[in-house]
C-alpha atoms as one frame of an Amber mdcrd trajectory, in Angstrom:
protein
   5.018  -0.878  48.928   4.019   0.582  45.438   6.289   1.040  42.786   9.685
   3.540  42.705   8.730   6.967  40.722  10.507   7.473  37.979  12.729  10.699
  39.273  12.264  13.419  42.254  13.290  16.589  42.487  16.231  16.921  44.432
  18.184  20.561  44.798  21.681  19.998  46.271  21.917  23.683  47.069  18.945
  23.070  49.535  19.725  19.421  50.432  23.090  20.980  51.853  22.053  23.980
  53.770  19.092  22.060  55.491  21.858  19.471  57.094  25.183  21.656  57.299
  24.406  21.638  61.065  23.885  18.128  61.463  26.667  14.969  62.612  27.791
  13.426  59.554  26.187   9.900  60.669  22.864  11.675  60.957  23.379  13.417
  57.706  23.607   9.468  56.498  21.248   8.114  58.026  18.685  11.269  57.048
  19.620  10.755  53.286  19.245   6.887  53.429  15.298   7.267  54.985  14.468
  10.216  52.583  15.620   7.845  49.831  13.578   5.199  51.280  10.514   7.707
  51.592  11.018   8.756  47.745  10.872   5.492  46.525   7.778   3.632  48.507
   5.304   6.818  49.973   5.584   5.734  52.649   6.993   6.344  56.750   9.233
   3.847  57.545  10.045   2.084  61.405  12.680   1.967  63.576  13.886  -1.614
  62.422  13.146  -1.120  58.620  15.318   2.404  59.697  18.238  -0.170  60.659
  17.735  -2.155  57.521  17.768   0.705  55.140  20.702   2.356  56.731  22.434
  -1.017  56.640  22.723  -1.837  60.027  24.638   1.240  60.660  26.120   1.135
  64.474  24.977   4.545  65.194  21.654   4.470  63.314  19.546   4.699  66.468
  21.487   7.662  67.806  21.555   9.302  64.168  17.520   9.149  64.476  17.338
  10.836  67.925  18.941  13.705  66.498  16.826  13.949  63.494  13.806  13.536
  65.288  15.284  16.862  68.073  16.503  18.587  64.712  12.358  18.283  63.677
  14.235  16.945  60.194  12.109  13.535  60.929   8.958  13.023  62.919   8.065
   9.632  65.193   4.252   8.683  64.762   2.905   5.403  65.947   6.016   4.442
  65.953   6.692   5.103  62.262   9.552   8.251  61.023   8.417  10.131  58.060
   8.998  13.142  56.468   6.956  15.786  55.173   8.963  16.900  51.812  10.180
  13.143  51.365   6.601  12.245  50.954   5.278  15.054  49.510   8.190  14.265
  46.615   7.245  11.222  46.333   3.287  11.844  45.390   4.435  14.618  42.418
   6.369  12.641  41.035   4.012   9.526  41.183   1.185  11.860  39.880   3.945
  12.735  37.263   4.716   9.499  36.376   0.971   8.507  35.931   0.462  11.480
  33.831   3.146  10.655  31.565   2.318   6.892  31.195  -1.392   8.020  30.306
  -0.237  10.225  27.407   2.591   7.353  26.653  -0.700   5.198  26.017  -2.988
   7.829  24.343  -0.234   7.996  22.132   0.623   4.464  21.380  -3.398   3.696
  20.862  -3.378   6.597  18.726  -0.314   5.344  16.167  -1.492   1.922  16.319
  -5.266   3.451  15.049  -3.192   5.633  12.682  -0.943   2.592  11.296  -4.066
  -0.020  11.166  -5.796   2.674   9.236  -3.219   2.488   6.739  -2.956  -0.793
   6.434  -6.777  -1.423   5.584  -7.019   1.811   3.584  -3.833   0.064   1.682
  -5.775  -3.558   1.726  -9.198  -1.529   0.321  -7.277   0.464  -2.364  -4.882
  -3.062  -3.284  -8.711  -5.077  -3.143 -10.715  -2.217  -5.684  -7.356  -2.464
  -8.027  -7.492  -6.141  -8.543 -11.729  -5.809  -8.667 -11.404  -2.792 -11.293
  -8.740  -5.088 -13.238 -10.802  -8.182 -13.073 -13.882  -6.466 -14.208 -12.597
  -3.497 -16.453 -13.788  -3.614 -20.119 -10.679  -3.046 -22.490 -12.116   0.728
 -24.706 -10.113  -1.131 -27.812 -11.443  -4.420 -28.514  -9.326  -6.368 -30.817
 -10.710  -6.393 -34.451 -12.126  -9.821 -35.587 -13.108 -10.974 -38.185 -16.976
 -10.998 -38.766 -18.901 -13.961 -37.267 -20.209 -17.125 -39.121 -23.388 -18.379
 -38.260 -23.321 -21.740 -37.024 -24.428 -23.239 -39.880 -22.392 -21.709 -42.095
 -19.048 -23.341 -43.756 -16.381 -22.180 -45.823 -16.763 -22.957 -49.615 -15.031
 -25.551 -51.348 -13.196 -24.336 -53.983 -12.050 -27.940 -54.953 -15.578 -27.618
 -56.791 -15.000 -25.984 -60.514 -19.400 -24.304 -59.878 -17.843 -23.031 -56.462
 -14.406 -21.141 -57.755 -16.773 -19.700 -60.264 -19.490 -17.989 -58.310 -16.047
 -17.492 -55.832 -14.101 -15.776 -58.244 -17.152 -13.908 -60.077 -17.893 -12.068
 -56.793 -14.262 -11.235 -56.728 -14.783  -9.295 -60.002 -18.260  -8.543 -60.208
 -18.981  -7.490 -56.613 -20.568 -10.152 -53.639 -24.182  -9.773 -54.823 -23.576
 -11.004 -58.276 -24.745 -14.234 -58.010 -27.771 -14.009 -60.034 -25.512 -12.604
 -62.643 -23.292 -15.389 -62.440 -26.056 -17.721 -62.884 -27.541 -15.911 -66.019
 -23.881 -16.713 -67.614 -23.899 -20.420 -66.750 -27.095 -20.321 -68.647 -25.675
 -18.068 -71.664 -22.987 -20.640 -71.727 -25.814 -24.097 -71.476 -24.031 -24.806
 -68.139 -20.504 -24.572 -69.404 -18.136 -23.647 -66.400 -15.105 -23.262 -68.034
 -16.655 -20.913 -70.896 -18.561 -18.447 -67.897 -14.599 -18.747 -65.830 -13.439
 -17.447 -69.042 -15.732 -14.558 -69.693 -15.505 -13.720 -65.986 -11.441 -13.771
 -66.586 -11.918 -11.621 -69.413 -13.891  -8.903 -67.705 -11.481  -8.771 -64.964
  -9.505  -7.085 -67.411 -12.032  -4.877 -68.725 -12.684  -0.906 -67.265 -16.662
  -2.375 -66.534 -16.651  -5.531 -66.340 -20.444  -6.225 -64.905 -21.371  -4.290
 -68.262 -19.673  -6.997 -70.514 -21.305  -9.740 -68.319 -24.618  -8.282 -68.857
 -23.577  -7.952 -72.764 -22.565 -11.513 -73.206 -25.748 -12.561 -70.829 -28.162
 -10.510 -73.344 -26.381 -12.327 -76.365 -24.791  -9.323 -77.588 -21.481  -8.866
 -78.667 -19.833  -7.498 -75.843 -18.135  -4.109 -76.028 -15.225  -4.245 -77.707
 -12.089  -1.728 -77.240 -11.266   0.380 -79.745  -8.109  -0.415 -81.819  -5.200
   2.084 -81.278  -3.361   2.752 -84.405   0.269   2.569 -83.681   2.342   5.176
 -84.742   4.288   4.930 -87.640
């Protein structure tokens, strides 16, 4: 037998005026066959007739007037029914129909929805790749690099504060002119920190270097009179 439809169309208005002129146990037993026809497609015998109808004592009789009434036909020994079975095949073909576009649909969401979720895992993958591999447009300022070689003075030495604090004054290429005063001064360091401490104070001080270097008298500033 294949499988019950899912619904048939049944019109009580018609059901009823098709079997007002039939017995009441033959109106049964015609309801309990068509049922039986809806469900499987297909004609049903004389004993499956007794079966469906629930061994119903007057079941045989019931069929006899069916059969006269041209409500139900015998062939090879089968009783079917022409709008039983033709109810049957809509609403299978029905019933197919539907499943079809329940499936087309259900493929369709599941594309829709596993779509999403890779277009989600893509987009969540290029994020952590663009935040792994993004360059920062403000680096962080540093301070300059020291070659490898290079160490930082050591201003324990008296030669090194010197030359360290003369480039304070006199600007970072003024070594030479440092050097030119520890020779003014016949190597004194403390004399040259002096002079340098001096021209810290002074509006030019690489021009009173270069004075003292050149064993002039350095410029001197002129004497305000106070006033009286």
């Amino acid at each position: 037998m294949s499988e019950k439809p899912m619904h048939v169309a049944f019109i009580l208005d018609r059901w009823n005026g098709g079997v007002q002129r039939l017995s009441h146990e033959a109106e049964y037993v015609y309801f309990k066959l068509c049922a039986e026809m809806w469900g499987t497609g297909e004609p049903v015998s004389r004993d499956e007739a007794l079966a469906v109808c629930r061994f119903f004592p007057q079941t045989d009789a019931a069929i006899d007037e069916l059969v006269k009434a041209e409500k139900l036909f015998l062939e090879d020994g089968k009783l079917w029914n022409d709008r039983a079975l033709k109810e049957h095949g809509e609403a299978q073909e029905k019933r197919e129909k539907y499943s079809k576009a329940g499936k087309a649909a259900m493929a369709k969401r599941w594309h829709r929805d596993n779509d999403v979720t890779n277009d989600a895992k893509s987009d969540a993958g290029n994020t952590l790749d663009n935040t792994q591999t993004q360059t920062p447009t403000h680096k962080p300022t540093s301070a300059p690099a020291r070659d490898a070689g290079a160490s930082s003075p050591d201003l324990s030495d008296p030669k090194t504060q010197l030359y360290h604090r003369g480039k304070q004054v006199l600007g970072s290429h003024a070594g030479g002119v440092i050097t030119g005063l520890l020779k003014r001064f016949e190597g004194s360091v403390a004399k040259a920190r002096a002079a340098i401490e001096t021209a810290s104070d002074k509006a030019d001080p690489g021009e009173y270097i270069n004075a003292i270097i050149r064993k002039r008298d350095p410029p001197k500033r002129p004497v305000r009179k106070s006033a009286i």
